[in-house]
MIMI-232399 format. One record per residue (C-alpha): x, y, z; residue in three letters. Coordinates in Angstrom, 2 decimals, always signed. Layout:
        xx        yy        zz   code
         X         Y         Z    ALA
...
This chain:
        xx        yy        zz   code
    -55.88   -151.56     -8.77    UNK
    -55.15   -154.53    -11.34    UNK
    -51.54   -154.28    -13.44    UNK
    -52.94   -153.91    -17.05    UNK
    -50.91   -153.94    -20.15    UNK
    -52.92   -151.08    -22.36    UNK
    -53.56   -148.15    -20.07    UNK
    -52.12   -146.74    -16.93    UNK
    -53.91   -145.37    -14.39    UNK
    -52.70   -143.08    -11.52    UNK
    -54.06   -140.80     -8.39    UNK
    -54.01   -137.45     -8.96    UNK
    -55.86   -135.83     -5.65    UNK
    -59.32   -136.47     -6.51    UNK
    -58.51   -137.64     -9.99    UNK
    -58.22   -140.49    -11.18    UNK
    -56.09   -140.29    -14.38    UNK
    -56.52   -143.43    -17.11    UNK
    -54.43   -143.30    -20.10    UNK
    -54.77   -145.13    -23.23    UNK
    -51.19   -146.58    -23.42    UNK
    -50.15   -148.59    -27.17    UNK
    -48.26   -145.78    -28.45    UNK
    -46.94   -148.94    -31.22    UNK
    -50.52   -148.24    -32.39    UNK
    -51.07   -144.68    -31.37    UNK
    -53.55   -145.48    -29.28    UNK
    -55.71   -147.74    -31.40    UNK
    -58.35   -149.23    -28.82    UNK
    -58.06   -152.89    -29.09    UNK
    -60.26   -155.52    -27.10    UNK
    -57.72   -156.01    -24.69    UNK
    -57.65   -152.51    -24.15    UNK
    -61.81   -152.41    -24.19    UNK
    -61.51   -155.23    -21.51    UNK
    -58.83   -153.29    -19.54    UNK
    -61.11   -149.63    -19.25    UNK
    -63.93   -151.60    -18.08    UNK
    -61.81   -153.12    -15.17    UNK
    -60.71   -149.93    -14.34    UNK
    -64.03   -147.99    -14.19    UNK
    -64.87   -150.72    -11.82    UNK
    -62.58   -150.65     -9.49    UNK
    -62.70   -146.70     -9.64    UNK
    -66.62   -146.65     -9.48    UNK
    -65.91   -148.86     -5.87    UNK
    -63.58   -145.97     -4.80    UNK
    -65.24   -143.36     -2.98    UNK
    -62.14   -141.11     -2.84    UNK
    -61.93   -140.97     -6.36    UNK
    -64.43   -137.57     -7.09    UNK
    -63.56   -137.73    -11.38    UNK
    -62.25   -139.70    -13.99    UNK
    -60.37   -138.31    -16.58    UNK
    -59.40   -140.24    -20.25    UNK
    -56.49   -139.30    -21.83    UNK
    -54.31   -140.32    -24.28    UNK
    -51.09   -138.54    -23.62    UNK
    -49.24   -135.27    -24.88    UNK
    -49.14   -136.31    -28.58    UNK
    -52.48   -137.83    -29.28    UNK
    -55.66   -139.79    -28.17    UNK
    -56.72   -142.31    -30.33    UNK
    -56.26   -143.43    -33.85    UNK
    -59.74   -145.50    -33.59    UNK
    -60.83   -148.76    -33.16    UNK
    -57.41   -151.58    -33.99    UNK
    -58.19   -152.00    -37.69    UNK
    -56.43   -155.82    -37.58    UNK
    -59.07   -156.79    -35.35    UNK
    -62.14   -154.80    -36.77    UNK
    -60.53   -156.89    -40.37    UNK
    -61.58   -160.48    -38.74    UNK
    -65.29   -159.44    -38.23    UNK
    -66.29   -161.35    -40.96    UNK
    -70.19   -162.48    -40.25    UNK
    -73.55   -161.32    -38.15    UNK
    -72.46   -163.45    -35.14    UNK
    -69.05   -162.15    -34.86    UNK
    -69.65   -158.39    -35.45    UNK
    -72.57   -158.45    -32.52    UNK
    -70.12   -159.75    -30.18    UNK
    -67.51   -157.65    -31.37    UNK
    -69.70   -154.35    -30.92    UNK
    -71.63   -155.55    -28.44    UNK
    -68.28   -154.98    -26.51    UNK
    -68.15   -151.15    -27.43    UNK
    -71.18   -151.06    -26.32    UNK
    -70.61   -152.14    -22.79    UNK
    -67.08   -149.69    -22.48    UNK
    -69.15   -147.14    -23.55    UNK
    -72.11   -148.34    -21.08    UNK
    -68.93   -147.88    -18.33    UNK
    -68.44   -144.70    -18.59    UNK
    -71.95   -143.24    -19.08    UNK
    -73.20   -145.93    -15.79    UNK
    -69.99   -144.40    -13.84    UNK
    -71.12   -142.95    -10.62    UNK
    -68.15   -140.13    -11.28    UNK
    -68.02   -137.59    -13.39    UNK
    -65.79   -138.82    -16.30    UNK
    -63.96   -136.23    -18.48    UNK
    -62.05   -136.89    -21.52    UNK
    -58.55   -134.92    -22.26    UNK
    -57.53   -134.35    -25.60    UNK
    -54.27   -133.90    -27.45    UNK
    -53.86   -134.43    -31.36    UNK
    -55.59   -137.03    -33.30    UNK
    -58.78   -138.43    -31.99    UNK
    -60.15   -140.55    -34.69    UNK
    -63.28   -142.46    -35.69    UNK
    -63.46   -144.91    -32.51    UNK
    -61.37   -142.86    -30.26    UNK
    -64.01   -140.39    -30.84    UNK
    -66.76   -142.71    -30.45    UNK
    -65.37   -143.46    -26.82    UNK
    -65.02   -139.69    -25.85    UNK
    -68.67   -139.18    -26.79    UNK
    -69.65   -141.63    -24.32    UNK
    -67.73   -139.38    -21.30    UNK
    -69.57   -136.70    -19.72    UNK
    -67.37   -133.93    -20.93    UNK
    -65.06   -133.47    -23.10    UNK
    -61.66   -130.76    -23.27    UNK
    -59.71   -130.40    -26.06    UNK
    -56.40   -129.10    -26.64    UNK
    -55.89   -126.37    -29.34    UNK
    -54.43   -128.43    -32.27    UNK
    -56.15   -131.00    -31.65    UNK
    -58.41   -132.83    -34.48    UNK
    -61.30   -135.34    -34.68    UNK
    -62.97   -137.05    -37.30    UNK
    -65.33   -140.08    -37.60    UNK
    -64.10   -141.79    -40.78    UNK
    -65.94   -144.81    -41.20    UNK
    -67.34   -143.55    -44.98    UNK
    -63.81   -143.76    -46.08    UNK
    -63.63   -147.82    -45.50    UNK
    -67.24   -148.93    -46.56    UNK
    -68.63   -148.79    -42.65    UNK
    -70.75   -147.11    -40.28    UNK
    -69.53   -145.73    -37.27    UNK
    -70.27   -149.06    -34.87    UNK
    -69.58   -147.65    -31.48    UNK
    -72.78   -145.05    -30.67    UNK
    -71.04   -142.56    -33.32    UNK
    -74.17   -142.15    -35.00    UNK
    -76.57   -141.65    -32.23    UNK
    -74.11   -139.53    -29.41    UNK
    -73.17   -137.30    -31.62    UNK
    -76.16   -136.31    -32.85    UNK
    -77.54   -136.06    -29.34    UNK
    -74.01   -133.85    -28.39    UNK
    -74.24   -131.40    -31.55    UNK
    -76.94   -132.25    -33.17    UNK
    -78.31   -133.88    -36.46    UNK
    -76.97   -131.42    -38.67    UNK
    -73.81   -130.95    -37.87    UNK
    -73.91   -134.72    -36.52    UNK
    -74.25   -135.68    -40.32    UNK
    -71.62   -133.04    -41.44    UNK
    -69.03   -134.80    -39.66    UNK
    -70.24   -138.53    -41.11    UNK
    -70.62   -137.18    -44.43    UNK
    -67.44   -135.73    -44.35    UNK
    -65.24   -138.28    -43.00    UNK
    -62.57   -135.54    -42.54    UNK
    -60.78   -134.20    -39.18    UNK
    -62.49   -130.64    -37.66    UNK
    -60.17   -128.80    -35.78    UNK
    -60.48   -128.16    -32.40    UNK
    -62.04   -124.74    -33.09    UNK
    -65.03   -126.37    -35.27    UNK
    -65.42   -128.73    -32.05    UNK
    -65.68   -126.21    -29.43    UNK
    -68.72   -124.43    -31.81    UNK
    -70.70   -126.79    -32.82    UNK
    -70.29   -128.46    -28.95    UNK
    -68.57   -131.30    -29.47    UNK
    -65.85   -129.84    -27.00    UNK
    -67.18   -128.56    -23.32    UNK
    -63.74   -126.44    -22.87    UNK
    -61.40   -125.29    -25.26    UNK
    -57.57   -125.48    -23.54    UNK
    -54.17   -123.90    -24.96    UNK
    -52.27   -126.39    -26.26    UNK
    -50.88   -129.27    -23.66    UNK
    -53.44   -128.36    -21.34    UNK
    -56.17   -130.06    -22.07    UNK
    -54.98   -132.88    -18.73    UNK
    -54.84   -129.69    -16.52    UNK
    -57.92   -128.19    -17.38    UNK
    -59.38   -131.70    -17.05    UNK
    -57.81   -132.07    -13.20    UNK
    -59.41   -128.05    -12.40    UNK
    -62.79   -129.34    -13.08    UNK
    -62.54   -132.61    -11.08    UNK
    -60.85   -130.41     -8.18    UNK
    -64.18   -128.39     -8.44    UNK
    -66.22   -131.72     -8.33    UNK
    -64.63   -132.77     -5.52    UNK
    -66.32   -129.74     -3.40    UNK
    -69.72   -131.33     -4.39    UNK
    -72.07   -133.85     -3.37    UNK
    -71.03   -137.55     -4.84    UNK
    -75.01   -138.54     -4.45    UNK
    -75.86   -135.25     -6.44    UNK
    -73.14   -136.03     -9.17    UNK
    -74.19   -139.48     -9.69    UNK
    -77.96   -138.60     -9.93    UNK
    -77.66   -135.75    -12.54    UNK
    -75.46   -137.84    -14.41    UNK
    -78.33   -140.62    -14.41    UNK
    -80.90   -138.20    -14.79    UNK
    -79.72   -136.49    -18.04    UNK
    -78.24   -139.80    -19.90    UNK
    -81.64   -141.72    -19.19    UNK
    -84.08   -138.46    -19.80    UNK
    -82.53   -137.63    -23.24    UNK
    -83.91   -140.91    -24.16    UNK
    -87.65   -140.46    -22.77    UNK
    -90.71   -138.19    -23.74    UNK
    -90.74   -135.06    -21.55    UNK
    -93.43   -136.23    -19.12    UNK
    -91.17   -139.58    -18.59    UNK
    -88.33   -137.43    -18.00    UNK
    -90.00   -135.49    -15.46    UNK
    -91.29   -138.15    -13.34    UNK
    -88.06   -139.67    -13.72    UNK
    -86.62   -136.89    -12.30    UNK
    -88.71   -136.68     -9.35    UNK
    -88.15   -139.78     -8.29    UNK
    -84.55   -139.25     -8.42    UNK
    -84.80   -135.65     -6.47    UNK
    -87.06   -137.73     -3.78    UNK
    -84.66   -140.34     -3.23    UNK
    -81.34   -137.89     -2.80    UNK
    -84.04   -136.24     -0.34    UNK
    -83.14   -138.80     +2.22    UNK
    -79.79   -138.84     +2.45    UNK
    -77.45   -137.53     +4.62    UNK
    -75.38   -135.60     +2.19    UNK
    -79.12   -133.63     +1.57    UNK
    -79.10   -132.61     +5.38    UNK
    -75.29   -131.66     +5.82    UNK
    -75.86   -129.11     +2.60    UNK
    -78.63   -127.33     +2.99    UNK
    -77.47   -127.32     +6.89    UNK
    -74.26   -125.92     +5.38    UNK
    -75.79   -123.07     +3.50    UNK
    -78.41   -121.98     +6.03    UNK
    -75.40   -121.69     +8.34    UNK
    -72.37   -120.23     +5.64    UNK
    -69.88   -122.72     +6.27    UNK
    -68.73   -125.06     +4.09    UNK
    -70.55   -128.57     +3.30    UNK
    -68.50   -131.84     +4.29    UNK
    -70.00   -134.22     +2.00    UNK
    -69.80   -137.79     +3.18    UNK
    -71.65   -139.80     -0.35    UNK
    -74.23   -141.10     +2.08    UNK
């Protein structure tokens, strides 16, 4: 793994822990930082003992949003394509990740630090914990899939409740309207995070990877689409080795030992 300047990333068993790291700006994401995530899902992605991901942003908070001095010098068409265009492809990272990739939250996560925990697969939040996509406040639109994840994680209403607004919910209103998967006591939001990758871990990579693929892409498709999408996924993981040793495993009770093949 690369030295990077704007996140660390460590082992933890089965986890792989990245956290946002430019506490100077509480976390604001920054295209270094963009640039840096990226790197790291791909080196993680080529990993096969890594079984989860988890995003944090440390025991005080997880992101004020996107780096405000940089969002300030997009100034034409050309410039803010390029600039988004690289949300786009973090966010592409994390939802193209062959892990699971679970988001861990403590305090503030704001406008595009939300934006980038929509794009993870799951999300736990700490009690105390806040989040808010504030883009009404300073003339924009959320740039970073805010309009179109959320909408697709809570749905349209309370989607445009939260735009409209431009105001933090607590972690409470999350967890309801399903913004939050898991709802943890406060400062254990990373340790939550680790139980469910430990539970991962006992399952089939192949399995993990095609779900994820299966739900991101079949949101996105008519319901026949989906379908036959789907069973050309379930054919292919057919074949596989992994297939064999489980159903092998269960016929005989014993535990599965899962090789990703």
């Amino acid at each position: 793994m690369p030295t990077f300047n704007t996140i660390r990333v460590e082992r933890d068993a089965a986890a792989c822990i990245i956290t946002l790291n430019r506490p100077e700006r509480r976390n604001a994401i920054s295209i270094e930082l963009m640039r840096e995530l990226m790197d790291a899902m791909r080196e993680v992605d080529g990993d096969a003992s890594v079984r989860g991901v988890i995003i944090t942003g440390g025991a005080e908070y997880f992101a004020a949003g996107a780096d405000l001095n940089e969002a300030l010098q997009v100034k034409s068409a050309e410039s803010g394509m390029d600039y988004f265009r690289l949300w786009h492809r973090l966010c592409d990272a994390l939802e193209m990740s062959k892990k699971p990739v679970i988001a861990a939250i403590e305090g503030f996560c704001m406008t595009g630090g939300c934006e980038l925990v929509l794009a993870c697969d799951l999300r736990v939040g700490a009690k105390g914990s806040n989040y808010a996509i504030t883009s009404s406040r300073i003339g924009t639109v959320a740039g970073a899939g805010g309009t179109q994840r959320l909408p697709r994680i809570v749905g349209p209403a309370y989607a445009l409740e939260m735009l409209f607004a431009a105001e933090p919910f607590s972690a409470e209103d999350a967890y309801r309207m399903g913004l939050l998967n898991k709802l943890a006591e406060k400062g254990q939001a990373l340790a939550e995070a680790k139980r469910l990758v430990e539970l991962y871990a006992t399952r089939a990579p192949l399995s993990l990877a095609l779900v994820k693929r299966a739900v991101h892409r079949g949101v996105q498709m008519d319901l026949g689409s989906a379908l036959e999408f789907e069973t050309f996924l379930v054919t292919t993981i057919y074949g596989t080795d992994d297939k064999q040793e489980g159903i092998s495993a269960f016929l005989e009770k014993r535990k599965p030992n899962f090789t990703g093949r």
